[in-house]
C-alpha positions in Angstrom: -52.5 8.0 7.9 -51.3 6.5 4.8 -47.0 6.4 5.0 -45.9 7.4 1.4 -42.9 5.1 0.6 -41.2 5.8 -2.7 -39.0 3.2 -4.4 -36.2 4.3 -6.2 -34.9 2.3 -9.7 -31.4 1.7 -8.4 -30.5 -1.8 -7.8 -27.7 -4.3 -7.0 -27.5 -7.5 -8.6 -24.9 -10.2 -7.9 -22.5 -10.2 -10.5 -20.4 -13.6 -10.9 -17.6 -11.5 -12.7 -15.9 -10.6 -9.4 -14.0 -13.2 -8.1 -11.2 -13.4 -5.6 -8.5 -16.2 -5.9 -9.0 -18.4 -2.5 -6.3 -20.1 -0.7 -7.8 -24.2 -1.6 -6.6 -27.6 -0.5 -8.2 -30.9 -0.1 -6.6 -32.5 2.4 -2.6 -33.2 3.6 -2.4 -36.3 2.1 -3.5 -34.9 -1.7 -1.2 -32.0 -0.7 1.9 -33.7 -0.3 1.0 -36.0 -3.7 0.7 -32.7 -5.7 3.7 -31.1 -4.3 6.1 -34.5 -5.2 4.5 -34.1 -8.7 5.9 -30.2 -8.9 8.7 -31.0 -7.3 9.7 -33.4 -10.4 9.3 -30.3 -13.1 12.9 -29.3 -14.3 14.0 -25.7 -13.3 14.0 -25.0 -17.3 10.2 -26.1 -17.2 9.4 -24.1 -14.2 9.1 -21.0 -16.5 7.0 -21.9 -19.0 4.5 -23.6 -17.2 4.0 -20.2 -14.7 3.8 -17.6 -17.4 0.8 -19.9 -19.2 -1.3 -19.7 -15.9 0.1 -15.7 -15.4 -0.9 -15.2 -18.9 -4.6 -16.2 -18.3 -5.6 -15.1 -14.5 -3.0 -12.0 -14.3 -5.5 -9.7 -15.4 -8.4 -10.8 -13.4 -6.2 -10.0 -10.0 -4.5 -8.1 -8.4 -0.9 -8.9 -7.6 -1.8 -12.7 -8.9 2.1 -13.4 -7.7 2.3 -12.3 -4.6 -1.0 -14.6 -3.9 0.8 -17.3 -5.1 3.5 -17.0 -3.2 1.3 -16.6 -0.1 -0.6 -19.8 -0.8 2.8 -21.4 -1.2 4.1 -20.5 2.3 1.0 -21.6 4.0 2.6 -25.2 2.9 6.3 -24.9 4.4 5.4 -27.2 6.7 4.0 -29.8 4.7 7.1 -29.1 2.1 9.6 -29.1 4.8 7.9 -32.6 6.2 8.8 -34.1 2.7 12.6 -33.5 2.9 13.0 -30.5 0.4 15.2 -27.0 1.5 11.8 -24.4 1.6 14.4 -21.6 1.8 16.3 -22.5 -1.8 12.7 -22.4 -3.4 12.8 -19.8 -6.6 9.8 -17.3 -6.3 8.9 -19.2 -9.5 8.8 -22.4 -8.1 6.8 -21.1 -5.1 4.3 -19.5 -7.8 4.2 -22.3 -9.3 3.4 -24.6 -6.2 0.9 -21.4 -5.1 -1.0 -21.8 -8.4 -2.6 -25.6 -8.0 -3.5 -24.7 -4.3 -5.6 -21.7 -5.9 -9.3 -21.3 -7.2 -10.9 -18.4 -7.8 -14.2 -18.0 -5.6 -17.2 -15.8 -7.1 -17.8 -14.0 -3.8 -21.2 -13.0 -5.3 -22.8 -14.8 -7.6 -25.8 -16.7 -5.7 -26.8 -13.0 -4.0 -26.5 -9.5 -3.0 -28.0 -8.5 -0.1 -28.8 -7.3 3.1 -27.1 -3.9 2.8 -26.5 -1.6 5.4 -25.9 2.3 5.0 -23.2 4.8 6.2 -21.7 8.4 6.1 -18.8 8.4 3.8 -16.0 10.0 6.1 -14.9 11.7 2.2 -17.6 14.3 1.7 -15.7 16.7 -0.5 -16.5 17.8 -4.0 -20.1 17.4 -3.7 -22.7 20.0 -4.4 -25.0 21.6 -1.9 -27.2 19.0 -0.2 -25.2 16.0 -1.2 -23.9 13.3 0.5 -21.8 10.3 0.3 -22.8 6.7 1.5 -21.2 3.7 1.5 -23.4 0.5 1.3 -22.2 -2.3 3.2 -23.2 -5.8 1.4 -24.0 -9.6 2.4 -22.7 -10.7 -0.7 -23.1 -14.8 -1.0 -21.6 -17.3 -3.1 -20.7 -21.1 -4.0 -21.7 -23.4 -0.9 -23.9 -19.9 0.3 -20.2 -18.7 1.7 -20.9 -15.1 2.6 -18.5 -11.9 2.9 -18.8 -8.1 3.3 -18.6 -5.6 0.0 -19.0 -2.2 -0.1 -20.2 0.1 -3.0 -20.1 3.9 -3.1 -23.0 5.8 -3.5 -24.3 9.7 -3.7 -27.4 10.9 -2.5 -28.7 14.3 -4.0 -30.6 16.5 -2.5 -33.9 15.3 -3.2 -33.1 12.0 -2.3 -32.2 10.6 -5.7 -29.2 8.2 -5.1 -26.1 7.9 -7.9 -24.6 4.7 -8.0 -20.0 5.4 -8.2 -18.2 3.5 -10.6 -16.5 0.1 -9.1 -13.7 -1.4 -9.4 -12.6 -4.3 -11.5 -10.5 -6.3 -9.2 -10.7 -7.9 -5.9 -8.5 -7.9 -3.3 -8.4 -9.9 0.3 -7.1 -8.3 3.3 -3.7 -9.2 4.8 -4.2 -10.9 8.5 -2.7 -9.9 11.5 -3.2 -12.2 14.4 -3.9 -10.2 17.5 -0.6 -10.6 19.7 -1.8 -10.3 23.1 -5.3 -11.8 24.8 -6.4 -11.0 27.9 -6.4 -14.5 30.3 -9.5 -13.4 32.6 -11.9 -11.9 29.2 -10.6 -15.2 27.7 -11.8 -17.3 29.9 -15.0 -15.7 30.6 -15.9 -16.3 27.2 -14.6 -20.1 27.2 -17.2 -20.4 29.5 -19.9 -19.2 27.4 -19.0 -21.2 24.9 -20.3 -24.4 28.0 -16.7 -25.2 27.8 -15.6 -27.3 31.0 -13.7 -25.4 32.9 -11.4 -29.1 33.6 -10.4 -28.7 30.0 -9.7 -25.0 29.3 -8.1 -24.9 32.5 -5.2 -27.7 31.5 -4.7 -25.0 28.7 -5.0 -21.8 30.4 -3.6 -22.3 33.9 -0.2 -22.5 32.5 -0.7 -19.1 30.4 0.3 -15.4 31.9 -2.8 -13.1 32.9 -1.6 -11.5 29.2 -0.3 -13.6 27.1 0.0 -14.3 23.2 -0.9 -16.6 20.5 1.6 -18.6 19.9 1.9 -19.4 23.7 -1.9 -20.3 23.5 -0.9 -23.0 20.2 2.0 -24.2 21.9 0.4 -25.0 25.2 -2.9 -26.5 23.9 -0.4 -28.7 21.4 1.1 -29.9 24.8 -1.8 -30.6 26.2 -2.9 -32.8 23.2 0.6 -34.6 23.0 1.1 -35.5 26.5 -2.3 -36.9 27.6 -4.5 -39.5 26.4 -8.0 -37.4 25.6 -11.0 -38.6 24.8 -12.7 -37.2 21.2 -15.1 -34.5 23.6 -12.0 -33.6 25.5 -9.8 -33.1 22.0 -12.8 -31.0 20.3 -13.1 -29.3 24.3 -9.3 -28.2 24.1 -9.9 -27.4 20.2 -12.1 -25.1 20.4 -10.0 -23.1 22.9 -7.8 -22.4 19.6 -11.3 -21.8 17.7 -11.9 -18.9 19.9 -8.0 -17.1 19.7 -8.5 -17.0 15.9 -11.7 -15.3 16.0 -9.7 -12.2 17.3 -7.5 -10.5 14.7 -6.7 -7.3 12.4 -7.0 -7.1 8.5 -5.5 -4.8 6.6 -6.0 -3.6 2.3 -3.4 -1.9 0.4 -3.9 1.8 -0.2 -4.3 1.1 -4.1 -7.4 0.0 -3.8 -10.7 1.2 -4.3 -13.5 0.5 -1.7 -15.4 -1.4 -4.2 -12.3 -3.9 -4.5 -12.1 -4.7 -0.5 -13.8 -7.9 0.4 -13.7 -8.8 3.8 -14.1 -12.7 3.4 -14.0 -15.7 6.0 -11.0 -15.7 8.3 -11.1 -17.8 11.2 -12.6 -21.3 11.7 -15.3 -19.3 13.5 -16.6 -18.0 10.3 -15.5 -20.9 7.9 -19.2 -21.0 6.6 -19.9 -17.0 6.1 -20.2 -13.4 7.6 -23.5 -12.6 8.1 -25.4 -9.5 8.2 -23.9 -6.6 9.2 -24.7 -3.6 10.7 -22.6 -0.8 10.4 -23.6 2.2 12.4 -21.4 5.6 12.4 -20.1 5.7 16.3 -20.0 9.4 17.4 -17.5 9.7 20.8 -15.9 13.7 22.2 -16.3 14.4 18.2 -14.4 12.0 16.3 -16.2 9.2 14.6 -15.4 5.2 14.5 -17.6 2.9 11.8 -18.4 -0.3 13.8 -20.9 -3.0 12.8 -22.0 -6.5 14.8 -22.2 -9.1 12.1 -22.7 -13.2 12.6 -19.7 -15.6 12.3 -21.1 -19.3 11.5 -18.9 -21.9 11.3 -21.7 -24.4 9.6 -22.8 -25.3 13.5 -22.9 -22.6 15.7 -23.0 -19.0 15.2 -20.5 -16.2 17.4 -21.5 -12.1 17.5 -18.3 -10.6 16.3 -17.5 -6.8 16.3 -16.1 -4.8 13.8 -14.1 -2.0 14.0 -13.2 0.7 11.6 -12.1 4.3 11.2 -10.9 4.8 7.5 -12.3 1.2 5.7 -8.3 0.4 5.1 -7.9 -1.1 8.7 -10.3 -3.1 10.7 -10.2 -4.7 13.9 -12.3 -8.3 14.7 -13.1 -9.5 18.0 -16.0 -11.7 19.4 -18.6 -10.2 21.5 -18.8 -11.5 25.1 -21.6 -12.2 27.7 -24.8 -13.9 28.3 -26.8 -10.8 26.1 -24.2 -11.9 23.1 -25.9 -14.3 21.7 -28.1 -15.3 18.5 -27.9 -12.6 15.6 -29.2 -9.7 15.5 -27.5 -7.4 17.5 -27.3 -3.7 16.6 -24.7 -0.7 18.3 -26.5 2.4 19.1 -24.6 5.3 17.3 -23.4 7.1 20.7 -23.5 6.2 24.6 -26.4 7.0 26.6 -25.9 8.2 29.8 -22.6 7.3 30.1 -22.8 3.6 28.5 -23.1 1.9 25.3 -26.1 0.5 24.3 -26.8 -2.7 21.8 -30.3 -4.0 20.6 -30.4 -7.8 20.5 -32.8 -10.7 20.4 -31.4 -13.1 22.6 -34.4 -15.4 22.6 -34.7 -15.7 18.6 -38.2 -13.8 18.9 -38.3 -10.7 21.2 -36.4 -7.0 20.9 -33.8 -6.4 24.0 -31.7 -4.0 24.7 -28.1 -3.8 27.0 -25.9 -1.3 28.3 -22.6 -1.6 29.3 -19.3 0.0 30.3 -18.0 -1.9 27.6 -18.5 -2.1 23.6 -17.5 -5.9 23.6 -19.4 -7.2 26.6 -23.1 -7.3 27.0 -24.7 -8.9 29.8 -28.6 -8.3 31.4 -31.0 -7.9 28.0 -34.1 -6.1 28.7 -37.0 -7.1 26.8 -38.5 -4.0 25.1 -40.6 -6.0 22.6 -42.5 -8.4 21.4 -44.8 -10.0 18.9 -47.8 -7.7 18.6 -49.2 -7.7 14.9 -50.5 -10.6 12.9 -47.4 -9.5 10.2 -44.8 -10.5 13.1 -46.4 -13.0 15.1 -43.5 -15.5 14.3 -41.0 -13.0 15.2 -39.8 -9.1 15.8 -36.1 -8.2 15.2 -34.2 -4.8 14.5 -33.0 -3.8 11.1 -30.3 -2.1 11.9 -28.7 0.5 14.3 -30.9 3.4 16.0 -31.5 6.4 14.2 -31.2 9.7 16.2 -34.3 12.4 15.7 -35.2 15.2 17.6 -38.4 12.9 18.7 -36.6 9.9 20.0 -34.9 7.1 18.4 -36.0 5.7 15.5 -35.3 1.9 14.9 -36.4 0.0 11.8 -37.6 -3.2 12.9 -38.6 -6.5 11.0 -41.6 -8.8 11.7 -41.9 -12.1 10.4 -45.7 -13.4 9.8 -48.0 -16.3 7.6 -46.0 -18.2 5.6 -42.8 -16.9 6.8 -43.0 -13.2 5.1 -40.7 -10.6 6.2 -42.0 -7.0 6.4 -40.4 -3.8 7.7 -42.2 -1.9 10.2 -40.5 1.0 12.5 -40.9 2.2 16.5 -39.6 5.0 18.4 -38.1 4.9 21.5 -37.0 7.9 23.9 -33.8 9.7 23.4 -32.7 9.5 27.3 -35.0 6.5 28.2 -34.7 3.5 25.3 -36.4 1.2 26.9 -39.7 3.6 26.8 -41.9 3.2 23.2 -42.8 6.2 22.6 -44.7 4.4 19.0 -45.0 1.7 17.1 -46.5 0.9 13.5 -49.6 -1.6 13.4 -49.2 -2.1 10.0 -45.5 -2.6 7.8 -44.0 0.4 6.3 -42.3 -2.2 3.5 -43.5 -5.4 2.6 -42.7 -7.3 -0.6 -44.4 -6.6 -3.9 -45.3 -8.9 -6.1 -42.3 -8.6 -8.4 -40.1 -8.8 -5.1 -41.4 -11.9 -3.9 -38.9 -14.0 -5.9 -35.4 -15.2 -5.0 -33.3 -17.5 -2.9 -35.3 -16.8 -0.1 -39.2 -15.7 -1.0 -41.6 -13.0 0.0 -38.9 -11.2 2.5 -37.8 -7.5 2.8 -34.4 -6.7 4.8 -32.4 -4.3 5.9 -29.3 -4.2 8.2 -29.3 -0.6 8.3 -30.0 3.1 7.1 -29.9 7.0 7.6 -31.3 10.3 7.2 -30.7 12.7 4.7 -32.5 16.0 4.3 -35.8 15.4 6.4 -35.9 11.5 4.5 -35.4 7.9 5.5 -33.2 6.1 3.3 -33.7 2.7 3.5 -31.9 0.3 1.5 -33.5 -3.3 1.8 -32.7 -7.1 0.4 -35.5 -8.6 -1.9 -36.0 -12.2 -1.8 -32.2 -12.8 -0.3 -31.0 -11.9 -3.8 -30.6 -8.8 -5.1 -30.5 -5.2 -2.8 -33.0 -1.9 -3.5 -33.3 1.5 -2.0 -36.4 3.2 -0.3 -37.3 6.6 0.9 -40.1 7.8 3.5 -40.8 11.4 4.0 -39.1 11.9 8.0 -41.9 14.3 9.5 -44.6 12.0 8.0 -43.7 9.1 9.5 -42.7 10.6 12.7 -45.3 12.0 13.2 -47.1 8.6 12.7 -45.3 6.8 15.3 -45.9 9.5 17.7 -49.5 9.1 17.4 
């Protein structure tokens, strides 16, 4: 049987209009040049020279001057080193500093893609067999730096889907490092990390079984004062502080729009991007919570962080732990399963696992469920996104990667109490690229990180080519009853 698949004409594009302004310096010792030269402007010359920088990037921002100041401040130290009273600093002054440690970043200019679909929690004012989404992006741009967007979206009836107006400017969250870590979790996953337990042990031993951030910085700076460390030992106690930033809150104002949230790189664990998310709508004694597993990369090694959400104002980070955290690719199941959560993964870089566990942040024992079957995924099977509930088991979008490195989207069904049982599987792709697809930063792939079900249909919104992002739909009962045969 022949699966209809209907494209629909909606797309996103990357759009190097939308910029945020990024916190930027190159190196200490250019710092503290710069801030000698600024320090040498005349209070009466203060004024003028702000207001001419105001004048031309107040508009393209959002509070420009509270940035600013907050770039400022992330020098007191350095300012303070030079001899000069931080505290009698003017705001002005402080702008004024903040403004040559600034650039704006175009968060997506080189691409816009991946996307990953959700229930809006805001489903009121629509008309009969409507819905809201939110579309999660991978939106990439200079040095392929990647960060989450969202756009808003309406699906009618039908399955036609409405793009909503966006907003015009950008705004980064505020940070909030987590105060209080867990000494045995953190350890655990120091260990993971191949970390020798001689080195994170000079840190840790002198730490309380909870303890807090700054007692983490102040013992690892004590570690790296007093002793003489080898360059593997330094990196070894280093990356202990690597892994406490990786855990932290972020929070956006309430004046913004969803459209203006970006959630950019935070920690040096995701210096080089966020990868991939995959949001799934987590139902638990009904009340929701919006999580997604997305890839941290640092430029060397990657780290499975988790997401956390309930109202797209307030998020929650934290790293995934165990030996089934590993690689990309992991995907949440949208409830537990007797009892437990469950998480599909590829642990191996080629195969489909999946874990349970008592816990939503560590994941240990992956079951292979599959593997390479079809000459379109010989090279390699993965998920596309979080499990879909049906009546007939769960349905999870998969992708295969074949000759000459194409992606394709295929699809298998798995039993609602049992999900390590197939129930079916498609020998042949439900999506592969067409010819006008095949172009882009990455060629001949189509990828998803996520979709849903709306009135009997599929909606599946996929990347083309690692650029730009396109919906599909797929008649439910067709290709259910597909994979059942």
């Amino acid at each position: 049987m022949r699966i209809p698949v209907s494209r629909l004409s909606l797309e996103y594009r990357p759009d190097s209009s939308r910029v945020v302004a990024r916190y930027f310096m190159s190196g200490e010792e250019r710092a503290v040049q710069m801030i000698n030269r600024i320090m040498e402007v005349p209070d009466q010359d203060v004024h003028p020279m702000l207001i001419k920088t105001l004048r031309q990037f107040a508009r393209r921002h959002r509070n420009i001057s509270e940035v600013l100041i907050r770039h400022c401040n992330n020098l007191e130290s350095i300012i303070r080193a030079q001899g000069f009273a931080f505290e009698d600093f003017s705001d002005e002054r402080k702008m004024l500093i903040g403004s040559y440690f600034t650039m704006e970043f175009a968060i997506e200019s080189a691409a816009f893609f991946n996307p990953s679909v959700m229930e809006d929690p805001v489903q009121d004012g629509l008309s009969e067999g409507e819905k809201r989404i939110i579309i999660s992006f991978r939106a990439t741009g200079e040095g392929h730096i990647s960060s989450i967007v969202f756009r808003r979206a309406v699906i009618s009836k039908n399955g036609d889907i409405e793009a909503m107006p966006i907003g015009t400017q950008i705004e980064q969250a505020k940070i909030i490092k987590h105060k209080k870590y867990s000494k045995a979790s953190f350890f655990e996953k120091l260990k993971e990390m191949e970390i020798p337990e001689r080195y994170s042990s000079m840190v840790i031993d002198n730490l309380k079984d909870e303890f807090r951030y700054n007692d983490l910085i102040d013992s690892i700076e004590t570690v790296l004062t007093n002793n003489h460390l080898s360059l593997d030992k330094q990196k070894a106690i280093e990356s202990i502080a690597w892994l406490a930033d990786s855990y932290y809150d972020i929070h956006f104002s309430m004046d913004t729009d969803l459209t203006e949230r970006v959630i950019f790189p935070i920690s040096k664990t995701e210096s080089n991007g966020i990868e991939d998310a995959r949001f799934t709508r987590f139902e638990e004694n009904g009340s929701f919570t919006y999580y997604a597993i997305y890839t941290a990369y640092n430029g060397r090694t990657i780290l499975p962080k988790l997401l956390e959400t309930k109202d797209f104002y307030n998020f929650h980070v934290r790293p995934l732990h165990g030996d089934g955290a590993q690689n990309k690719n992991l995907a949440l199941f949208p409830r537990k399963i007797n009892g437990q959560y469950v998480m599909l993964a590829r642990v191996d870089g080629v195969n489909n696992y999946i874990m349970f566990s008592d816990s939503i942040n560590v994941w240990h024992d992956p079951q292979k469920i599959q593997e390479p079957k079809y000459p379109w995924e010989y090279i390699q099977v993965g998920n596309c996104g979080s499990p879909l509930e049906t009546k007939e088991g769960w349905l999870v979008m998969t992708h295969g990667v074949g000759p000459m490195r194409r992606y394709c989207i295929g699809a298998t069904l798995f039993d609602l109490d049992d999900p390590t049982r197939e129930i079916g599987r498609l020998s042949e792709p439900l999506l592969v690229p067409l010819e006008e697809e095949r172009e882009g930063y990455v060629p001949n792939v189509v990828y998803s990180c996520g979709a849903l079900i709306h009135n009997e249909q599929l909606i599946l919104p996929y990347a083309v080519s690692d650029y730009s992002s396109r919906f599909a739909t797929v008649p439910l009962d067709i290709l259910l009853k597909e994979l059942k045969a």
